[in-house]
N, C-alpha and C positions, 0 to 999 in steps of 0.2 A: 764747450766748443773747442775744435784742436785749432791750431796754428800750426799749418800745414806750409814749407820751406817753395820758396818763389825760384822758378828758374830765373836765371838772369837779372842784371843789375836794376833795380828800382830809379824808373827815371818819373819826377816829378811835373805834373803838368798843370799851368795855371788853370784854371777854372773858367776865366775871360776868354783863355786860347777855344775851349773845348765851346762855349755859350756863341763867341763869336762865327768858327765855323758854321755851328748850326744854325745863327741868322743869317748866312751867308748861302747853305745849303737852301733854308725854305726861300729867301728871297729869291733864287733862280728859280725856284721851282716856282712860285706864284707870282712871278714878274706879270703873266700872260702876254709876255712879247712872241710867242706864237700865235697870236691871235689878231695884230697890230698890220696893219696894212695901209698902204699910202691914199691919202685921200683923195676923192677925187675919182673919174674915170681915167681907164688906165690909157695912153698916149697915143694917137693912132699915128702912122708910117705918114710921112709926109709924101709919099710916089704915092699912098692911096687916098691922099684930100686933095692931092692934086689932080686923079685922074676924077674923083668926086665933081670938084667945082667945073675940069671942062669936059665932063657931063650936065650937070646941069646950067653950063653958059650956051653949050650946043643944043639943047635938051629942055627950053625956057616951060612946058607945058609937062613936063615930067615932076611929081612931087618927090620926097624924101624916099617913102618905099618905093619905087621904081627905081629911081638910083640905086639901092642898095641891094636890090633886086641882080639887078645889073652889074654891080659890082660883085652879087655872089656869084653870077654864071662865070665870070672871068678869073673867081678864086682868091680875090681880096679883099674881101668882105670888111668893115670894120666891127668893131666889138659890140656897141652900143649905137648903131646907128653913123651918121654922119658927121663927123669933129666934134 
């Protein structure tokens, strides 16, 4: 086998340098913190629990789907229903 001349100066590198990067590499990669999402339903607008409730204080014989009914004709529907 030849021993073939190296361009440029031989710089040494620890072995821990090289091992640590790459648990540093796979950690980000299988963190699955794109995956991780806040718990819970997500927050609804407080001008739309508000116009919610005086709907149903104006509204005593109206249930949940009607309000939100009525909420979506008006274009502010909440996410999952009502608060």
């Amino acid at each position: 086998m030849q021993n073939f001349p190296r361009n440029g100066p031989t710089v040494p590198i620890a072995n821990l340098s090289i091992s640590g990067w790459f648990d540093r590499l796979v950690a980000r990669k299988f963190d699955r913190s794109r995956f991780r999402h806040p718990a819970g339903r997500p927050q609804v607008d407080e001008a739309v629990e508000d116009l919610a409730v005086q709907m149903a204080q104006e509204n005593p014989a109206w249930g949940q789907d009607p309000i939100v009914g009525a909420l979506r004709n008006v274009g502010t529907a909440p996410a999952f229903g009502i608060c």
